[in-house]
C-alpha positions as CSV (number, residue, x, y, z in Angstrom):
1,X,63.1,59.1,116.2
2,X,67.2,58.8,115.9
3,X,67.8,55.7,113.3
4,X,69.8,52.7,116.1
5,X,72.4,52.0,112.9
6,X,73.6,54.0,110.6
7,X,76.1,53.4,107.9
8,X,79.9,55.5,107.3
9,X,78.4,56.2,103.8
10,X,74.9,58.0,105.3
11,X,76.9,61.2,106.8
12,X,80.3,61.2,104.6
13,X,80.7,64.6,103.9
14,X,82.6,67.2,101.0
15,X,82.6,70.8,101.3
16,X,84.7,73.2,98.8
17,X,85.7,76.7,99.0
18,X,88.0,78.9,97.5
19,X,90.9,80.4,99.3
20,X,89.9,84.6,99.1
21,X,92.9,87.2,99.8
22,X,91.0,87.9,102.9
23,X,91.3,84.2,103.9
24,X,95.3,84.8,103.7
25,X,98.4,85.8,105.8
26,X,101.4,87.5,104.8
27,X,103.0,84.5,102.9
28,X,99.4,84.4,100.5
29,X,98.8,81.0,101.9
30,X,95.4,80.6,103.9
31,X,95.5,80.9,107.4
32,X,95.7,78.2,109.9
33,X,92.6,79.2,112.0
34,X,90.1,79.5,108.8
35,X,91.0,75.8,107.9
36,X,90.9,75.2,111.3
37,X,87.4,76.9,111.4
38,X,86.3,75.1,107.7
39,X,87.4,71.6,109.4
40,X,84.9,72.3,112.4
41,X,82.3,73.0,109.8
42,X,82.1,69.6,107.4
43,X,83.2,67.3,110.8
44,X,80.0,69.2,112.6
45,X,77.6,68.7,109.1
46,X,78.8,64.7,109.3
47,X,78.0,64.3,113.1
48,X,75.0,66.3,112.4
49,X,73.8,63.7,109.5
50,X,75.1,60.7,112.3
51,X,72.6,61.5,114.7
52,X,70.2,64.2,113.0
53,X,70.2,65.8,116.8
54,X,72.3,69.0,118.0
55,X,75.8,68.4,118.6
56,X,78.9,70.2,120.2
57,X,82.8,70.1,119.3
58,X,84.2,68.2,122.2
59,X,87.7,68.2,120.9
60,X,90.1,68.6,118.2
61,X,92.5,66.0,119.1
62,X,94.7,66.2,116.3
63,X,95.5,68.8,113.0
64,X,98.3,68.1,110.7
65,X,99.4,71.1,108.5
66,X,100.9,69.0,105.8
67,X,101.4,71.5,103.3
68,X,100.4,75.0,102.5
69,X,97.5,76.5,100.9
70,X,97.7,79.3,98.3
71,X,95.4,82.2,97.5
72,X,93.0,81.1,94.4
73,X,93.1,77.5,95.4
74,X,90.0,75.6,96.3
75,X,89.9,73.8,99.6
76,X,88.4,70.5,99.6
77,X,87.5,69.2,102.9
78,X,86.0,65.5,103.3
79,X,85.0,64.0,106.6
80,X,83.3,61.3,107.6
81,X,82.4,59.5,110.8
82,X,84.9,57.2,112.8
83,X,83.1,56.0,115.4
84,X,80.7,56.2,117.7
85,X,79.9,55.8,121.3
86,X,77.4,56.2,123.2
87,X,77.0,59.7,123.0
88,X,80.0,60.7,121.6
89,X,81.3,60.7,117.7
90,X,84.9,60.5,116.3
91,X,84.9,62.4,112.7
92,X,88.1,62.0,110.1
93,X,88.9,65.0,108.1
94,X,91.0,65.1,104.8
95,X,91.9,68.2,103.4
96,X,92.8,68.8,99.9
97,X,94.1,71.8,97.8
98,X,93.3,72.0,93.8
99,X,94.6,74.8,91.5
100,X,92.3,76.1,89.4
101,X,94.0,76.7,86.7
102,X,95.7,73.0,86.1
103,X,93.4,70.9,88.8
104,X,96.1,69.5,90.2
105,X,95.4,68.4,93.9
106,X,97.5,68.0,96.5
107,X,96.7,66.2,99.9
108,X,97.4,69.6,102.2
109,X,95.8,68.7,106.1
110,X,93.9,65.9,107.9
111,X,92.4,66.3,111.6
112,X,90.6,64.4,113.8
113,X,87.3,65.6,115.8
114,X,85.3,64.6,118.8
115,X,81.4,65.6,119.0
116,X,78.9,65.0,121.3
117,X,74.7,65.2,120.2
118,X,72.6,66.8,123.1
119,X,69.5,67.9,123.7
120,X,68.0,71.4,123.9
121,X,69.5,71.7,127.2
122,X,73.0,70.5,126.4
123,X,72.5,67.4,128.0
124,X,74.4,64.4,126.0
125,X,72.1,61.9,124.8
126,X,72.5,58.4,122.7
127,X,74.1,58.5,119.2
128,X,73.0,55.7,116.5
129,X,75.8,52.9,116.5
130,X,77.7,52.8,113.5
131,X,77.9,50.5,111.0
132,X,81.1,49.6,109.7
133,X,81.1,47.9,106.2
134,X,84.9,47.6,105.0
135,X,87.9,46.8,106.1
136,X,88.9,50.3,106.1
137,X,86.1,51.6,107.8
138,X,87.2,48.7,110.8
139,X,90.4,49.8,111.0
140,X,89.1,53.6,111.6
141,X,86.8,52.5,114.0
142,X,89.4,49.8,116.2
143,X,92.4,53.1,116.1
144,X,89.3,55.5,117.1
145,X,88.2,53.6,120.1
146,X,92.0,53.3,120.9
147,X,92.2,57.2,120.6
148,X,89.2,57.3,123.3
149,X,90.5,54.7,125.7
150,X,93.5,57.2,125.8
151,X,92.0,60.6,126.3
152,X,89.6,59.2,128.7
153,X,92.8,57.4,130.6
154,X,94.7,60.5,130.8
155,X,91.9,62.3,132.1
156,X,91.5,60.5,135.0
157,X,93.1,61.7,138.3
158,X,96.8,60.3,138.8
């Protein structure tokens, strides 16, 4: 049975990988779409631990490039949740770039996600509500249900 509350703190996230030449473009710097690809990955594994159910990507509302990423760097990606609806999950991701060689890290992308859990049939169903124990974690949550009021306003029909 899905938890009704769950803290920030239960599904905060950190994945690492290391840039590859493969992983590149012409420049040496890693592509776009593969950090695109790695920030679907850690914001899915944080929904996931939300709501322990199956969930889909319903959006990726927003992706800053803030910097580049070179080959032999290691990518860290942190995510956690921002809110949470009824069925619906907003997920924060931070993206970081370290050298290997000095460990110097450098704050390189952040995105913000939209998932949705469903069942076996890809029905949405109810997400635990989230608890929010900072300040910081409030101020997430009151600019994500902001974010939501929006995209669901400029959906609608004019």
């Amino acid at each position: 049975m899905t938890p009704i509350k769950k803290t920030v703190a239960e599904s905060s996230s950190e994945m690492t990988q290391l840039v590859l030449p493969n992983d590149t473009n012409i420049l040496k710097h890693l592509l776009g779409g593969t950090l695109m690809h790695w920030i679907d990955l850690i914001g899915a594994i944080v929904a996931n631990r939300h709501c322990r159910q199956p969930i889909v990507t319903a959006s990726m509302e927003r992706i800053d490039f803030l910097r580049p990423i070179p080959l032999g760097h290691l990518v860290i990606l942190k995510g956690q949740i921002q809110y949470a609806g009824t069925t619906s999950m907003e997920v924060g991701v931070e993206v970081f770039s370290e050298n290997t060689l000095t460990g110097e890290r450098s704050h390189a992308s952040t995105a913000v996600l939209t998932y949705v859990a469903v069942d076996f049939e890809g029905r949405p169903i109810p997400v635990p509500e989230l608890i929010l124990s900072t300040d910081e974690e409030k101020v997430r949550f009151a600019e994500a249900a902001k974010r939501k009021t929006s995209r669901i306003t400029s959906m609608k029909p004019h």
